[in-house]
C-alpha positions in Angstrom: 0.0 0.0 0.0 1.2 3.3 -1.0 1.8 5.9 2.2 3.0 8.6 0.9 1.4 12.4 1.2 -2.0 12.5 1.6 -4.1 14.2 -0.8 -8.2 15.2 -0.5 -10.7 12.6 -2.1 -12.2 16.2 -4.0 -8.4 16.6 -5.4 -7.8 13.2 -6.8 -11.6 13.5 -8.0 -11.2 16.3 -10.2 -7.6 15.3 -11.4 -9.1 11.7 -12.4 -12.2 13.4 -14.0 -9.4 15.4 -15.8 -8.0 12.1 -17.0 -11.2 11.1 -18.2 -12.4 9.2 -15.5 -15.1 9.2 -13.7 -14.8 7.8 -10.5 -17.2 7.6 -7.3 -17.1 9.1 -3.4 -17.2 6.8 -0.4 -17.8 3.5 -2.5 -18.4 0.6 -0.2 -16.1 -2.3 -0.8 -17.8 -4.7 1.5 -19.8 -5.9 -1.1 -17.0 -6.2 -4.0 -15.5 -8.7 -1.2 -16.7 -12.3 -0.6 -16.7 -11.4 2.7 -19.3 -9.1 2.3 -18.2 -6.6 5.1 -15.8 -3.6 5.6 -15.6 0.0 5.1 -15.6 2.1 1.9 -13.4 3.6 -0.1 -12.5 7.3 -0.1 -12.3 7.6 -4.4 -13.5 4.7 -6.4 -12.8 4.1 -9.9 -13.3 1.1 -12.4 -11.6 1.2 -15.5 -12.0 -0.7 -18.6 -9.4 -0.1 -21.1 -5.5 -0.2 -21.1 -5.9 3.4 -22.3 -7.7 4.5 -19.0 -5.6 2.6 -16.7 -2.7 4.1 -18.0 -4.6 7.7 -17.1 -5.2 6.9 -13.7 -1.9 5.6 -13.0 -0.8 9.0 -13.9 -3.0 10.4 -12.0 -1.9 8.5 -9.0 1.7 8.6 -9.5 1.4 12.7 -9.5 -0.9 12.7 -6.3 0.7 9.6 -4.2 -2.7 8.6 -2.7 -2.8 5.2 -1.1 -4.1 2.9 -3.7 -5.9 -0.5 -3.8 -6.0 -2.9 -6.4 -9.1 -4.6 -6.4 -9.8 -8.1 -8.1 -12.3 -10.7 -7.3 -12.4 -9.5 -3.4 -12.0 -13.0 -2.6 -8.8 -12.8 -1.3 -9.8 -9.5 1.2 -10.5 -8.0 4.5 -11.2 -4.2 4.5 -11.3 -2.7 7.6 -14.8 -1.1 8.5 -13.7 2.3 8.6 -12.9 2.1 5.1 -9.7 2.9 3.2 -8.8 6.4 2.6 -7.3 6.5 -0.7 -7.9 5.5 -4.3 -9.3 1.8 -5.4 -9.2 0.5 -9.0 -11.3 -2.3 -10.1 -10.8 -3.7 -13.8 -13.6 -4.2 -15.8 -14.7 -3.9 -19.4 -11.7 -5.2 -21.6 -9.9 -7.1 -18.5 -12.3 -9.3 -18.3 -11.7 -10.9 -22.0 -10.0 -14.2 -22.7 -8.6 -14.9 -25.8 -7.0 -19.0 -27.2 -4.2 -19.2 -29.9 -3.0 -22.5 -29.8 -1.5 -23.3 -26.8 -1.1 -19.6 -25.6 -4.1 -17.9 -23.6 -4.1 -14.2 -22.8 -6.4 -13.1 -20.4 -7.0 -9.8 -18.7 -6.6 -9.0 -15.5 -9.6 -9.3 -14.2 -10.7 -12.2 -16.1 -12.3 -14.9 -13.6 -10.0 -17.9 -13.0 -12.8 -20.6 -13.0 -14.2 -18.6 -16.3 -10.0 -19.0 -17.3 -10.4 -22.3 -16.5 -13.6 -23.7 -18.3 -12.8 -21.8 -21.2 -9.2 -23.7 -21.6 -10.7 -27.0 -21.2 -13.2 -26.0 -23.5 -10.3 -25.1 -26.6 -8.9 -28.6 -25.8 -5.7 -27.6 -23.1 -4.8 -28.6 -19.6 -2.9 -27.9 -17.3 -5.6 -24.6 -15.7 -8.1 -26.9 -14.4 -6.8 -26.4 -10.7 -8.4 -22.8 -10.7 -11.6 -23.5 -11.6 -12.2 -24.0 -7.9 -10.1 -20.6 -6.9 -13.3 -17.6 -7.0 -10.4 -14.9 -7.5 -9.0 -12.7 -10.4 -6.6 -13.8 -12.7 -4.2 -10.7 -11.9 -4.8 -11.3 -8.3 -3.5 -15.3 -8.8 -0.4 -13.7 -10.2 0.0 -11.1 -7.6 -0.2 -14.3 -4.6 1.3 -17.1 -6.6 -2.7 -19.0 -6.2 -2.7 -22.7 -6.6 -4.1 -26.3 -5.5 -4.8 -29.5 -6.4 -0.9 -29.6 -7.5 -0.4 -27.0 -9.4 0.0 -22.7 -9.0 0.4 -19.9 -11.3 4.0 -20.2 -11.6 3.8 -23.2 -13.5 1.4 -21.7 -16.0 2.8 -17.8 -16.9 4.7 -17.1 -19.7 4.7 -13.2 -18.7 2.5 -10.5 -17.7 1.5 -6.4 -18.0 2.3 -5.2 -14.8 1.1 -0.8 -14.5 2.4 0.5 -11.1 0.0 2.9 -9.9 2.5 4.5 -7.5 5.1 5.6 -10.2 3.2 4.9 -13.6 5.3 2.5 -14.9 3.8 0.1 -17.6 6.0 -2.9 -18.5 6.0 -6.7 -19.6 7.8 -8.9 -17.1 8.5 -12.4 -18.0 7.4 -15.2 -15.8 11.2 -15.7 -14.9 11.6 -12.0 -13.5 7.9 -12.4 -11.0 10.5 -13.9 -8.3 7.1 -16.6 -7.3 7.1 -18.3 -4.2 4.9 -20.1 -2.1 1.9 -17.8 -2.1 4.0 -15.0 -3.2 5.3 -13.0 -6.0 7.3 -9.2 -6.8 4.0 -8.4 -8.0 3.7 -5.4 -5.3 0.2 -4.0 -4.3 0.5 -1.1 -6.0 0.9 -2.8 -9.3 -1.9 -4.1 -11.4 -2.0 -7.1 -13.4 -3.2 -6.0 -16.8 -3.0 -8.8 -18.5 -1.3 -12.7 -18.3 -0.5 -14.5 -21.0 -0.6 -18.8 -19.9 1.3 -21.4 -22.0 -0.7 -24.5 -21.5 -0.3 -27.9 -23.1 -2.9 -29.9 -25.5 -5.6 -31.8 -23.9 -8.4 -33.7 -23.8 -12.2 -31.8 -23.3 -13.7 -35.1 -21.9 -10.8 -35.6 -19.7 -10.5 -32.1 -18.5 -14.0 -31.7 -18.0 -14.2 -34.6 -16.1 -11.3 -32.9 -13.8 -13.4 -29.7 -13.8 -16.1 -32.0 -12.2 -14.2 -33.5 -10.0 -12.8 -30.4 -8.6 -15.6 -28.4 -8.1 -17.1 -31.9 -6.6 -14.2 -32.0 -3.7 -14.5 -27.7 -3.3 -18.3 -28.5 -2.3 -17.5 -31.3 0.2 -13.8 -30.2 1.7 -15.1 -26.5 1.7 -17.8 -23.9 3.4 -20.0 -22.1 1.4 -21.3 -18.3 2.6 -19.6 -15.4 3.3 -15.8 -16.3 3.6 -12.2 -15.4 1.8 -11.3 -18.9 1.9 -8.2 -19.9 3.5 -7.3 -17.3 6.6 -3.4 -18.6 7.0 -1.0 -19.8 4.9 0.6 -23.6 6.2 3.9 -23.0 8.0 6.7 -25.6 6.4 5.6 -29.6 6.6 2.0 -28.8 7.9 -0.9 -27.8 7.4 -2.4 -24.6 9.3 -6.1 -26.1 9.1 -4.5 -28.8 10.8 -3.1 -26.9 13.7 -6.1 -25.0 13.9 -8.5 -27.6 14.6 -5.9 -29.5 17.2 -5.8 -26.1 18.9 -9.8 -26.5 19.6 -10.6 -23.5 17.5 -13.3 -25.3 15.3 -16.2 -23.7 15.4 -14.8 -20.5 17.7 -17.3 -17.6 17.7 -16.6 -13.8 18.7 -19.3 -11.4 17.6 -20.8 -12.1 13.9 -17.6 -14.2 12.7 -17.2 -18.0 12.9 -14.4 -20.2 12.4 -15.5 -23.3 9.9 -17.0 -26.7 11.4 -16.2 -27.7 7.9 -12.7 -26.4 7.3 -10.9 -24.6 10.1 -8.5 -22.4 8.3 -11.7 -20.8 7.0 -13.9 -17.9 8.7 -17.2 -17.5 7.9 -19.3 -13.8 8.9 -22.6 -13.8 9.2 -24.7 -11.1 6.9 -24.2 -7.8 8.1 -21.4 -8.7 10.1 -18.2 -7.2 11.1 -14.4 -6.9 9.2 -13.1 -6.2 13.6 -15.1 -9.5 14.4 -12.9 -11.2 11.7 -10.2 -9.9 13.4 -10.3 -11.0 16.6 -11.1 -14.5 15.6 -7.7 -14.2 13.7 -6.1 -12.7 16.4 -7.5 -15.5 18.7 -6.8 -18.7 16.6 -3.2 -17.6 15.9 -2.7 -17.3 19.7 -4.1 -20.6 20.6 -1.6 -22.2 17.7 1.6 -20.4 19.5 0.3 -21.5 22.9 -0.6 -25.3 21.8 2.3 -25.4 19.2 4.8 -22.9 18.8 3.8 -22.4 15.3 3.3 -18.4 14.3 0.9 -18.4 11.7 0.7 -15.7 9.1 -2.1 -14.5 7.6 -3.0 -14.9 3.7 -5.8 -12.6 3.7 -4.7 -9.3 2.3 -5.8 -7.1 5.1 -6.3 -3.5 3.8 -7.0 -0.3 6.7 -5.5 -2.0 9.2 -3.3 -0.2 11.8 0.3 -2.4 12.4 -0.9 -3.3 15.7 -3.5 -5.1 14.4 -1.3 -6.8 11.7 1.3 -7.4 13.8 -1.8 -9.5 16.1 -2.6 -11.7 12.9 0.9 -12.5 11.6 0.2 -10.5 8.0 3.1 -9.9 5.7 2.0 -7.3 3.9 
């Protein structure tokens, strides 16, 4: 998140209607999350062509608001007083998927299950794992997303990365995105334009049958309502549902937010609820797995309006 000066929502308005933008006042992001709860946003703006996201990075790299990249939301916890800065949403052209071959170029903010179907359905494999991952395609770059064996990293030939703190627009080959385990240089000022995949030739019986199947596990293994799916990452050689669970927190209730009885390194918040209820259960699971285990967990939520104290409390790296 970008700290620098800050600057008045009715400045960065006019300068991005200047751009030929028009963005909104006091959006509420709550409901662009899957956790359906948190404040709004000071200055909200989606755009929908390279062209205008080039704008409004210049915009933002002149002003140095905080920004916020905004994908799926499925990956988010904004704090209930909001974030007070600019967030950009893609829509419009980044949402388009386009198959040559073996070569699939999708925007940014292109649906990974859409990504997903739509490979198996040109005959490819090897991006059937995120059709049960209800994020962004730039997002899955940004965190290195994965499962069922497989992550980003093995997929991305390279990607359009514009950096809405210095208004840089470059290609960065899959070599140069440093991934790791959850984890990329993709920094959150940066938004993921557009990804180009190089997949390999497959079967559409097969890998429908494998879309199937993974959906078919995602409904039995996982919780449906309002969560961001998986709250920590797993520490080296375990698992941190695991550690959850052995530390009695299935099922652990403060306020409107709920740790899974189906899957305990999942919350779940009840409609209406709270982004500081989410919190605390955080803040109270990771300290039961220190006390039972040693183990500091760290969170893979990307918390956004969150004071360090609080961050610190959770174990989040950003």
């Amino acid at each position: 998140m970008n700290t620098a000066v800050p600057v008045s929502p009715v400045a960065l308005v006019a300068a991005l209607r200047s751009a030929g933008v028009e963005p909104l006042v006091d959006r509420a992001l709550g409901p662009l999350t899957t956790y359906r709860c948190g404040g709004a946003a000071a200055v909200f703006v989606e755009v929908d062509s390279p062209e205008d996201l080039v704008a409004v990075a210049a915009v933002t790299a002149r002003l140095a608001p905080p920004v916020l990249v905004i994908g799926k939301g499925s990956n988010l916890l904004v704090a209930d007083g909001g974030f007070d800065g600019v967030a950009v949403q893609l829509v419009g052209a980044f949402l388009d998927v386009r198959v040559d071959g073996t070569t699939v170029v999708a925007g940014g903010g292109a649906s990974l299950p859409v990504v997903a179907r739509r490979t198996v359905a040109a005959g490819l494999t090897g991006f059937e794992w995120a059709v049960g991952v209800p994020g962004s395609i730039g997002g899955a770059v940004r965190m290195n997303a994965g499962g069922h064996g497989s992550d980003m990293a093995a997929v991305v030939r390279r990607v359009r990365v514009v950096d809405l703190c210095v208004g840089n627009d470059v290609t960065m080959a899959a070599g140069d995105l440093g991934f790791a385990y959850r984890g990329s240089r993709v920094r959150p000022s940066d938004v993921v334009a557009e990804v180009e995949l190089a997949l390999d030739p497959g079967d559409v019986a097969a890998g429908e049958a494998t879309l199937a199947s993974i959906v078919r596990w995602h409904r039995e293994h996982q919780p449906g309502g309002h969560n961001a799916g998986s709250v920590f990452t797993n520490p080296p050689g375990d698992s941190a549902g695991r550690l959850i669970d052995a530390a009695g927190c299935r099922g652990l209730r403060l306020g409107s937010a709920e740790v899974s009885t189906k899957h305990a390194n999942f919350i779940q918040v009840d409609e209406g609820g709270s982004a500081a209820d989410v919190i605390e259960v955080m803040a109270a699971v990771r300290a039961r797995v220190i006390d039972r285990f040693d183990v500091e967990l760290h969170a893979e939520t990307r918390l956004v309006g969150f004071d360090d104290e609080v961050m610190e409390r959770v174990g989040a790296r950003q």
